[in-house]
C-alpha positions in Angstrom: 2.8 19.1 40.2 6.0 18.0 39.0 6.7 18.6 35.5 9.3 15.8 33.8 9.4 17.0 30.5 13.1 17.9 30.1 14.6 15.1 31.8 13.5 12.4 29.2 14.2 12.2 25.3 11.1 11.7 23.1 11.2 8.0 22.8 12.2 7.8 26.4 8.9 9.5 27.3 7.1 7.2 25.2 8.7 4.5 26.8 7.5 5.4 30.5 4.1 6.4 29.7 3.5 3.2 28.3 5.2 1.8 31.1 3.3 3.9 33.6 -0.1 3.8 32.4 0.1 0.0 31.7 1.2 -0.5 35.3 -1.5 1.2 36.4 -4.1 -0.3 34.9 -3.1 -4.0 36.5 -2.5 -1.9 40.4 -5.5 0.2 40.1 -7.7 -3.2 39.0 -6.5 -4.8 42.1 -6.8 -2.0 44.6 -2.7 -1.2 44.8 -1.6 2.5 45.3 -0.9 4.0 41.6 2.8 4.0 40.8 3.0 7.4 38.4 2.6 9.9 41.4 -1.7 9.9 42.0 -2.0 11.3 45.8 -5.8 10.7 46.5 -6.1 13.5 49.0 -5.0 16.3 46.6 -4.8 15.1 43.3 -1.2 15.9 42.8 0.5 13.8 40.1 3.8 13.7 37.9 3.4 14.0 34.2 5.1 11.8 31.5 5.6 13.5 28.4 3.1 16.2 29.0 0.4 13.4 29.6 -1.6 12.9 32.9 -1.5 9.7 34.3 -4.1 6.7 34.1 -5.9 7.7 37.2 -6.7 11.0 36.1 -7.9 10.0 32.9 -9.9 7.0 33.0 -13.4 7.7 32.7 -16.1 5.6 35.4 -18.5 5.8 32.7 -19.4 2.9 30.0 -16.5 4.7 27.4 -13.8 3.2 29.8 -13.4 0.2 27.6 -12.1 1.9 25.2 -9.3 3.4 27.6 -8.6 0.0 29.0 -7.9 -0.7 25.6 -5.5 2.3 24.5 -3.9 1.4 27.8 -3.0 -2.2 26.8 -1.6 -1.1 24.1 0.5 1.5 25.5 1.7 -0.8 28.1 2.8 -2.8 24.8 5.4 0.1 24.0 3.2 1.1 21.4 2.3 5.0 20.5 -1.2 5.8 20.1 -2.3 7.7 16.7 -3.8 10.5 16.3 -7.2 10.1 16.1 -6.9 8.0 19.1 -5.2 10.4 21.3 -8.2 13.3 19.8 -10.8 10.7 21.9 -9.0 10.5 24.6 -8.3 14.2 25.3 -12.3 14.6 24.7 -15.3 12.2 23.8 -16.9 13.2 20.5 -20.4 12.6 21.4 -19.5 15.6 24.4 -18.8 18.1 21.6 -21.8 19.9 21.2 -21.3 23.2 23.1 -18.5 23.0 20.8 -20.4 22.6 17.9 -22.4 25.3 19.0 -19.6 28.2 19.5 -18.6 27.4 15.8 -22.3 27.9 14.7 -22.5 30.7 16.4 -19.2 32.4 15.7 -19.3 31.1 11.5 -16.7 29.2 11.6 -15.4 25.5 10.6 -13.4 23.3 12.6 -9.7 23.1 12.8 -7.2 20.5 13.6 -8.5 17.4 15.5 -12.1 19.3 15.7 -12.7 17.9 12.3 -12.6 14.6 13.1 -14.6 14.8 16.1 -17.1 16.5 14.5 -18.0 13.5 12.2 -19.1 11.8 15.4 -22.2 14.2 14.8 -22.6 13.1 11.3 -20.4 16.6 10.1 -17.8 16.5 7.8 -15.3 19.3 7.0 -14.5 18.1 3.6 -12.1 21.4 2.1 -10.8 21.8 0.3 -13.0 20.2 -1.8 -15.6 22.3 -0.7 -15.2 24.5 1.7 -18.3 23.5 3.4 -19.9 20.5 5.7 -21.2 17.6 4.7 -23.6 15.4 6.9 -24.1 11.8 6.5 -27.4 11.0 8.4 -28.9 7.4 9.7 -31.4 5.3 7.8 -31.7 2.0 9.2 -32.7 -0.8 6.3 -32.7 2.7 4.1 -36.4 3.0 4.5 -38.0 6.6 5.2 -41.5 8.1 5.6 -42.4 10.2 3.4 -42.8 12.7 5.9 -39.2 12.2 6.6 -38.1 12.5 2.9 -40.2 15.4 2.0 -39.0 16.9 5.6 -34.9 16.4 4.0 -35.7 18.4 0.9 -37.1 21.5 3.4 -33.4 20.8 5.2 -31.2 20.8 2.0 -33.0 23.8 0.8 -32.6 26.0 4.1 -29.3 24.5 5.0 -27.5 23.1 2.2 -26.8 23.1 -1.3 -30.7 22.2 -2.6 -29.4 18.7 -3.5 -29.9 15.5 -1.9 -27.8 12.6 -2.7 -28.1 8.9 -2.2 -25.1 6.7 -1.3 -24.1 3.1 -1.7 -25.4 2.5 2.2 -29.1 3.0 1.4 -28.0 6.1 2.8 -28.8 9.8 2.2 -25.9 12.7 2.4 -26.6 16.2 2.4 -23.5 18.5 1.1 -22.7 22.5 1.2 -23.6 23.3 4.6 -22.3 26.4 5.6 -20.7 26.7 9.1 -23.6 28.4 10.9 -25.6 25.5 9.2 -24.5 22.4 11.2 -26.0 23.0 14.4 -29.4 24.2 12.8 -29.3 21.6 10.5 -28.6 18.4 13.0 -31.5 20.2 15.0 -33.9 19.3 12.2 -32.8 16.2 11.3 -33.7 15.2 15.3 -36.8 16.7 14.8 -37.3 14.6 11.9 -36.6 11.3 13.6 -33.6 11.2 11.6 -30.9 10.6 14.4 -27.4 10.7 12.9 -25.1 10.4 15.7 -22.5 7.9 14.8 -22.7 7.9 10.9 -19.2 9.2 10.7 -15.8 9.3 12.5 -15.4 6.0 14.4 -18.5 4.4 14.5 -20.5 1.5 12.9 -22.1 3.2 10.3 -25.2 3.2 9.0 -27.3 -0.7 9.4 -28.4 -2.0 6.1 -30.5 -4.7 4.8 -32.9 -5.4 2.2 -34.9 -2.7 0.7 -37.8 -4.8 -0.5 -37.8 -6.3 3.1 -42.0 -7.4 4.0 -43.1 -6.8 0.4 -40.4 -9.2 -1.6 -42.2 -12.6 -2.8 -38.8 -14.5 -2.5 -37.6 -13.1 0.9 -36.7 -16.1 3.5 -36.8 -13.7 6.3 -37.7 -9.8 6.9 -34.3 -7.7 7.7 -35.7 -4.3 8.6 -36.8 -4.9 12.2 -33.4 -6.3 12.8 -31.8 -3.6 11.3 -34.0 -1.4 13.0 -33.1 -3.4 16.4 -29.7 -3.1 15.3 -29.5 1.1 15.2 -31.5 1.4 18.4 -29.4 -0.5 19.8 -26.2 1.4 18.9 -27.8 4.9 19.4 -28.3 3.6 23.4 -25.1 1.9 24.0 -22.5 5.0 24.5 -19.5 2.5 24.2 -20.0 0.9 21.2 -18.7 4.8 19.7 -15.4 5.4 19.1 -14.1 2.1 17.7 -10.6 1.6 16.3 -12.1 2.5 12.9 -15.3 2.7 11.3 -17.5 -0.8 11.2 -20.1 -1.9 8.9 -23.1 -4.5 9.5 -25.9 -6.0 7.1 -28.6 -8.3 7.1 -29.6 -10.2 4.0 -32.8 -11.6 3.9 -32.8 -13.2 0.5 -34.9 -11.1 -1.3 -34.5 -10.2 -4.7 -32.6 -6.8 -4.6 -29.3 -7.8 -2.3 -28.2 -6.1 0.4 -24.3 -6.6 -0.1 -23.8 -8.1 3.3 -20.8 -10.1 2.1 -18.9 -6.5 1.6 -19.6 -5.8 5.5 -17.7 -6.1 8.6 -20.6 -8.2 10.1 -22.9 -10.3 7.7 -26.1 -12.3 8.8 -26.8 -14.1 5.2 -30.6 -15.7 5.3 -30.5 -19.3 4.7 -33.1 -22.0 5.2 -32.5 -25.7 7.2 -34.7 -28.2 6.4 -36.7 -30.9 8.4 -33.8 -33.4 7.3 -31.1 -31.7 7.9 -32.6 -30.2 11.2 -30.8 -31.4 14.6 -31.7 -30.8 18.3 -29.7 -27.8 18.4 -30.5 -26.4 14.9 -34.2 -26.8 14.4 -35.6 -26.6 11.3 -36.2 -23.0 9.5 -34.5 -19.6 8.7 -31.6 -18.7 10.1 -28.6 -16.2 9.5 -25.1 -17.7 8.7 -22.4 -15.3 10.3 -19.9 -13.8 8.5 -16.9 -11.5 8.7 -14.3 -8.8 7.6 -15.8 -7.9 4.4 -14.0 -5.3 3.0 -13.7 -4.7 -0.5 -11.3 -1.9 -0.6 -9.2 -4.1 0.9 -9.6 -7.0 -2.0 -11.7 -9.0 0.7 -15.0 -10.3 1.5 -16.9 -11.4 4.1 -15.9 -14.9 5.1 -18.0 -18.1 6.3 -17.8 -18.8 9.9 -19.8 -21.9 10.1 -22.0 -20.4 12.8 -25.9 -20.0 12.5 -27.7 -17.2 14.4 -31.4 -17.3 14.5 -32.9 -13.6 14.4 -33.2 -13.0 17.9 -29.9 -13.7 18.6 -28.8 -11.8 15.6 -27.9 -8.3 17.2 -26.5 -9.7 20.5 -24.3 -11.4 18.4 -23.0 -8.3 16.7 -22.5 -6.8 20.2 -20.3 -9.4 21.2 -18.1 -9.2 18.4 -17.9 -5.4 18.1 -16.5 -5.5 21.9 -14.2 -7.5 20.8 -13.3 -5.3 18.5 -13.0 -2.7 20.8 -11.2 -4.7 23.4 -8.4 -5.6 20.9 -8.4 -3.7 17.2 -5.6 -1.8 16.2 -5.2 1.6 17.6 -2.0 3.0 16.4 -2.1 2.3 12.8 -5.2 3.3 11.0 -4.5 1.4 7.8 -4.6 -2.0 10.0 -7.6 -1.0 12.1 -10.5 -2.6 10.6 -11.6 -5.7 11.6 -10.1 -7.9 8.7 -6.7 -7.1 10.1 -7.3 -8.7 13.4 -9.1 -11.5 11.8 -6.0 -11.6 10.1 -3.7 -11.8 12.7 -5.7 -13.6 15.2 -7.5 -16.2 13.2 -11.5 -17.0 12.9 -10.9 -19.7 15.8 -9.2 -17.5 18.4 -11.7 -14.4 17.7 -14.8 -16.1 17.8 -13.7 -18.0 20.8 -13.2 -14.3 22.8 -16.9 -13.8 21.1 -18.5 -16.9 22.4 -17.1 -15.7 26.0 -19.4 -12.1 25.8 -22.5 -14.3 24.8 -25.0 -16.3 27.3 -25.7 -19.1 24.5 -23.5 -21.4 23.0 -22.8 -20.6 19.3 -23.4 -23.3 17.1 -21.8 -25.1 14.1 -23.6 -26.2 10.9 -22.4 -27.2 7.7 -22.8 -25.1 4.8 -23.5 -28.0 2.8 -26.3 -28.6 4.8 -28.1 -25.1 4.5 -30.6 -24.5 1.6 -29.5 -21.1 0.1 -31.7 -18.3 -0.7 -32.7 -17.5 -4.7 -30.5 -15.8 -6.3 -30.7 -11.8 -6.1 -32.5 -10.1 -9.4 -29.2 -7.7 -10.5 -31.9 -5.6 -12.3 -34.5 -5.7 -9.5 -33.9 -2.2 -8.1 -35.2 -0.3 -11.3 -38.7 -0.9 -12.4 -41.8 -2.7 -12.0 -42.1 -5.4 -9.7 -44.7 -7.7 -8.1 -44.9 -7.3 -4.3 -46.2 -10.8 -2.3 -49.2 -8.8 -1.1 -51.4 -9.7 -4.2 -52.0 -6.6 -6.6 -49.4 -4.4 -5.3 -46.0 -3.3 -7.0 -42.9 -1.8 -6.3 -41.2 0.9 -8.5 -37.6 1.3 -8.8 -36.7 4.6 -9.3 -33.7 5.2 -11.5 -31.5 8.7 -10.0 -28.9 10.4 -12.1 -26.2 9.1 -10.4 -27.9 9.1 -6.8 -28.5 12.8 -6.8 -32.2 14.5 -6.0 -33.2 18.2 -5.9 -35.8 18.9 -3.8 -38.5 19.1 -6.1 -38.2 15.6 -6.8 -38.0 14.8 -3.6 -41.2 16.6 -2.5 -43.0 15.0 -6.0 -41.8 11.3 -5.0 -43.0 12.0 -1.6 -46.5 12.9 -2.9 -46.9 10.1 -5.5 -46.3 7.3 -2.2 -48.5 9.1 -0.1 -51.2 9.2 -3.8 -51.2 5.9 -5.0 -48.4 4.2 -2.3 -48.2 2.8 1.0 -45.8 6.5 2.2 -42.8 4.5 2.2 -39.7 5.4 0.6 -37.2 2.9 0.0 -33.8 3.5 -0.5 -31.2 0.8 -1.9 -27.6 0.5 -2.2 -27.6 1.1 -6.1 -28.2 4.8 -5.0 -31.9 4.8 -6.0 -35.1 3.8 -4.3 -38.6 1.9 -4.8 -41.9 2.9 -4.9 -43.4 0.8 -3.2 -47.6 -0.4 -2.4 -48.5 0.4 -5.8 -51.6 -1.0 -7.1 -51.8 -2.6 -10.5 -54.4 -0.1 -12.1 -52.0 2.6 -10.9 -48.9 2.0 -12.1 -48.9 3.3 -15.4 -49.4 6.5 -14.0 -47.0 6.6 -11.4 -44.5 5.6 -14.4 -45.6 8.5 -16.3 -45.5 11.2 -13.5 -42.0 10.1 -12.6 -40.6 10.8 -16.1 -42.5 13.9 -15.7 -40.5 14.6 -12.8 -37.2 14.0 -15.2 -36.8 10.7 -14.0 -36.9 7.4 -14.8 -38.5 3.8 -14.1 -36.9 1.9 -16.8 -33.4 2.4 -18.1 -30.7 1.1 -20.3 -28.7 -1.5 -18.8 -25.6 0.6 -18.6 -27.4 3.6 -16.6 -29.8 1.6 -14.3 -27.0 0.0 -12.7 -24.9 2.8 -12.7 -22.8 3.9 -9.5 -20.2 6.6 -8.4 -18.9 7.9 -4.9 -18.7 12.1 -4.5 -15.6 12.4 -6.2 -13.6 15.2 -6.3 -16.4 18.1 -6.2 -16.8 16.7 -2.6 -14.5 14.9 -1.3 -10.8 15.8 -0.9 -9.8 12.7 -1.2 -10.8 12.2 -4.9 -8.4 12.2 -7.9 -11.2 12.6 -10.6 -15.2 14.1 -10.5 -16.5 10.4 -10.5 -20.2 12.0 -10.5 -19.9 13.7 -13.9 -17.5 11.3 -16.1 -20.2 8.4 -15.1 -23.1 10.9 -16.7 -21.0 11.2 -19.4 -20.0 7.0 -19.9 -23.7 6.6 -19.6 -24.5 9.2 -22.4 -21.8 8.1 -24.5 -22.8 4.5 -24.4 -26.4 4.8 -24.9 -25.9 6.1 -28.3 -24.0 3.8 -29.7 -24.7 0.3 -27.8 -27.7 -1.4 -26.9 -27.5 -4.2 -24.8 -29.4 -7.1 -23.4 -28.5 -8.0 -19.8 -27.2 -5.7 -17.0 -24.1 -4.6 -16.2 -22.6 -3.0 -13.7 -20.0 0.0 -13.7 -18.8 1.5 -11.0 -16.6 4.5 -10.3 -14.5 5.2 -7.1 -12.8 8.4 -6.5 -9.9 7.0 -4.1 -8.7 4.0 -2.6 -11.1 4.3 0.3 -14.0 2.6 -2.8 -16.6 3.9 -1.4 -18.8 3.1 -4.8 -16.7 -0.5 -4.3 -15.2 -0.3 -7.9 -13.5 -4.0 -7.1 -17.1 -6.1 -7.3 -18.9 -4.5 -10.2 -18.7 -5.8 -13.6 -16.3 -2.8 -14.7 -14.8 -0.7 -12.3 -13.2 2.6 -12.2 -10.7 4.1 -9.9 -9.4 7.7 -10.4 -5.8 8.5 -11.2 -4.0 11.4 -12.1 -2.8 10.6 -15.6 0.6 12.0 -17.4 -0.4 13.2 -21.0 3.0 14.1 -21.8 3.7 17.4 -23.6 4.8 19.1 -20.2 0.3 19.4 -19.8 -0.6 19.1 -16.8 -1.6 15.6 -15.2 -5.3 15.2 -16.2 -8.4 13.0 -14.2 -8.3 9.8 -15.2 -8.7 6.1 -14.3 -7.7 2.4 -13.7 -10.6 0.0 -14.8 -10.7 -3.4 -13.6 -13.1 -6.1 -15.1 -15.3 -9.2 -13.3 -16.1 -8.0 -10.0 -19.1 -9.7 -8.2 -21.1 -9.8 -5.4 -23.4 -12.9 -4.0 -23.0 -16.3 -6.3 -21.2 -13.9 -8.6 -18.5 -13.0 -5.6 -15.4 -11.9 -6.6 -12.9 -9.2 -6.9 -12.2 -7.4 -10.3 -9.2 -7.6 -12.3 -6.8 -4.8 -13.6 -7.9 -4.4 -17.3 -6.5 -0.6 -18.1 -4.2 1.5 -16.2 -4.3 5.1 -16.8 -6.8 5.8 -19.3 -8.0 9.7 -19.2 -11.5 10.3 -18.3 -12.2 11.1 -21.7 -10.8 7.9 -23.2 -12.6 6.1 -20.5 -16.3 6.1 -22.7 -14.4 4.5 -25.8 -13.0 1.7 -24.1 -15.8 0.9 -21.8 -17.5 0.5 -25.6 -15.2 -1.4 -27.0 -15.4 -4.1 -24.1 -18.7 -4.3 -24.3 -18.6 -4.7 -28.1 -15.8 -7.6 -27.6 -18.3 -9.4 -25.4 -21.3 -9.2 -27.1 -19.4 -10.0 -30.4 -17.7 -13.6 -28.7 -19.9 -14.5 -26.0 -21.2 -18.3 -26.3 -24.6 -17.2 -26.2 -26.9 -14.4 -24.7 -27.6 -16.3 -21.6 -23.6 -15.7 -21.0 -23.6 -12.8 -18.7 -20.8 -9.9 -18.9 -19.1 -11.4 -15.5 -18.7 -14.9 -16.9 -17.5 -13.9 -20.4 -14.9 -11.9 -19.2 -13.7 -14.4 -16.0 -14.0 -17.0 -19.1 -11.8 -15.5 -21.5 -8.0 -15.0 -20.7 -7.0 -11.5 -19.6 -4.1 -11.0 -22.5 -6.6 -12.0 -25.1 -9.4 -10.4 -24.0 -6.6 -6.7 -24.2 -5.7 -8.2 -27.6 -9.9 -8.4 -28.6 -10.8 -5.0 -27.5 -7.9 -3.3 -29.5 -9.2 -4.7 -32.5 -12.3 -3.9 -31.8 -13.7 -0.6 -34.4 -15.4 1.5 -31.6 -18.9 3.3 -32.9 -18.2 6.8 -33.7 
């Protein structure tokens, strides 16, 4: 082998690579000889920076896609980043000797090893803690109870004896020691529970309604499509390893949403009538597509004018996640979602490359000519509520912040499989439903859960209630999200009462995983200066009018900078100034504060007295 590494500068090396591999991909597609060096008969071949060329590297195997794709851009002068390169050298679903050694020898994973590892569902999160944590798979967010009760054994053994709920109808598990991982993935499989893919570069975990079959105003059931949707993933190798991570929802139109329009993909439940109905769009449900939700990037998920019906639904998706892998960014990881090449490309062009992976024609229809769903209940996730099967009733289950131990796992798990239908359902509020309760039952089941030290009915300010990690888990956090939000809530339950719900979320970093932008208030942590030569202290920027659904919308900047213990106060006074000046009570938080200019609305709250 001839080695070329001191002949060329850094940027000339670049330079041929890309020039190389890019070459190489057009001859070796047509059958030419390979220009970089590639002798068949003994696999002799000159390096470029270090780097083998194409034909050593590209895999025969369905992952190839992704190289073609690295390749194109190569062959574009561009430099591959680092995360990109990590895949290339190894595919993270192939790591689990790997995994294993570390197990075995105690230790955590260094360098790129940590981000491979989160194909597996295992994060290295120092220094926050120095410990795993492992995002797992819950399509639609609905367990067994046998599966729940089976997580509390699992944080118990091999975590921190906490479970906690996320904003993806999700479940994490955190403080998993590095002999822990292996064991622990083990009995998650063993479980059903298969998490491969919920981290890393992946399309994470598929979400739709969590009332989906017992909701009275659903147009359509979303579980079996999420369902069909993870099953689907978990047996298609190459749809790992994406530019970035990719979310995808289905909204059925029941009463507790499913955020679709914050998602990548969207399929939003709507309902064509016998008038409106034409030979190619009959009459009935159907999902309107949309794309490139996401919030943390001030955007939602956009019409496309298409209509899926359900059983097209997740071939759909497929199509446009290849796309995604044929041409999303893989050299700068703040452009590589999908909004960015929406952005650059245009709907038109990018659903024109999707309508060439499909064997149907897509078809247009009029917004204007859909029948929307009802509107989602924005209290409907937290107590009692009628299912369609007649005498039956779902509980929502208010959770301190989204956060379990396994006690009350174990005691939920028993009161479905007593009086329930042994289904646990979790939503994207970071709390679940009881659900298949009968009507002479439901007072107890109320009762036992506060025995439990929960809750089935809450003030409006902690039922709706929502914060990421934050800084005890997650080193990307400026501020411990989880425990200023307890305190917002106790502060605020003292001293105000209110009538309608509103949402408050806080958000640790700019990544918004609690997706600060669309709730009523919304926090983001900052470091704040106090002055006095202290020491910058947690704080946040609080932004007002966020919405999701009919209420979409992102929030405005109200505060910059206010300390975490200021933050209580001036939550109060807001919600003083609007209950003092709204129109009427029917005017909700959201339109009050989207009504009333943003100056005087500052100029209100300061002379508002807040409650001591």
């Amino acid at each position: 082998m001839i080695d070329r590494n001191d002949a060329f500068t850094d940027e000339q090396k670049n330079y041929l690579q890309g020039f190389l591999m890019g070459s190489d991909v057009s001859r070796a597609v047509r059958g030419l000889p390979i220009l970089s060096g590639t002798n068949g008969s003994n696999g002799s071949s000159i390096q470029v920076g270090g780097q083998k060329n194409l034909a050593d590297e590209m895999p025969a195997g369905p992952e190839r896609v992704h190289f073609e794709a690295q390749n194109r851009q190569l062959q574009d002068g561009k430099k591959l980043c680092a995360e990109e390169n990590a895949k290339r050298k190894k595919n993270p679903l192939d790591m689990w000797n790997e995994m294993q050694a570390h197990a075995r020898e105690g230790k955590f994973p260094k360098g790129t090893d940590v981000f491979l590892f989160k194909f597996q569902g295992l994060f290295y999160v120092s220094p926050a803690q120095n410990s795993y944590m492992c995002r797992l798979r819950i399509p639609g967010g609905i367990l067994k109870t046998g599966q729940f009760r089976g997580l509390a054994d699992l944080a118990e053994q091999h975590a921190g004896g906490y479970i906690d709920v996320t904003t993806r109808a999700n479940i994490q598990l955190r403080e998993i020691g590095p002999s822990d991982g292996v064991p622990l993935l083990m009995g998650l499989h063993d479980l059903g529970i298969i998490n491969r893919g919920s981290g890393g570069d992946n399309i994470r975990n598929v979400t739709g309604n969590p009332t989906s079959g017992i909701d009275p105003q659903e147009l359509i059931e979303t579980l079996p499509l999420a369902r069909e949707m993870h099953h689907h993933i978990l047996n298609h190798r190459e749809l790992y390893g994406l530019p970035r991570k990719f979310n995808i929802a289905f909204e059925g139109g029941s009463s507790i949403s499913s955020l679709e329009d914050t998602n990548d993909i969207g399929f939003t439940a709507v309902r064509v009538s016998e008038e409106n109905a034409t030979a190619e769009v009959p009459a009935g449900v159907h999902f309107r597509l949309t794309l490139g939700g996401i919030t943390g990037h001030l955007d939602f998920a956009r019409d496309t004018g298409i209509l899926v019906s359900a059983e097209e639904a997740v071939t759909v998706a497929d199509a446009i996640v290849r796309v995604f892998i044929e041409h999303g960014d893989r050299t700068d990881r703040k452009k590589a979602r999908l909004k960015y090449l929406l952005d650059a490309w245009g709907f038109e062009k990018f659903i024109e490359h999707v309508q060439e992976k499909l064997p149907f024609p897509l078809r247009r229809f009029a917004l204007d000519q859909c029948e929307p769903a009802p509107a989602a209940d924005r209290y409907g996730h937290v107590g009692v509520h009628p299912q369609k099967q007649p005498g039956l009733n779902y509980i929502g289950v208010v959770l301190p912040v989204g956060r379990l131990t396994p006690d009350q796992v174990r005691q939920l798990s028993d009161l479905s499989e007593m009086f329930g239908d042994r289904t646990i359902r979790l939503t994207v509020w970071q709390n679940l439903l009881l659900s298949g309760i009968p009507d002479e039952r439901v007072d107890e089941v109320c009762r036992r859960i506060e025995a439990m030290g929960l809750d089935w009915k809450a003030s409006n300010v902690r039922g709706a209630l929502v914060a990421c990690t934050g800084n005890a888990g997650c080193k990307y956090a400026a501020a411990n999200t989880k425990l200023h939000a307890r305190q917002i809530a106790d502060y605020l339950d003292e001293r105000i009462e209110l009538d309608s719900p509103i949402n408050i979320h806080l958000t640790g970093c700019h990544h918004s995983c609690a997706q600060h932008y669309i709730g009523d208030i919304g926090l983001i942590a900052t470091k704040v200066d106090v002055g006095d030569d202290e020491d910058m202290v947690e704080g946040y920027h609080i932004f007002i009018g966020g919405g999701y659904g009919r209420d979409q919308g992102i929030g405005h900047e109200f505060r910059t900078s206010v300390t975490h213990d200021q933050c209580p106060i001036v939550i109060q006074q807001l919600l003083m100034t609007y209950l003092e000046n709204r129109l009427s009570p029917e005017e909700q938080f959201v339109d009050f504060v989207r009504r009333v200019d943003l100056e005087e609305l500052r100029s209100m709250c300061d002379q508002t007295v807040a409650v001591a």
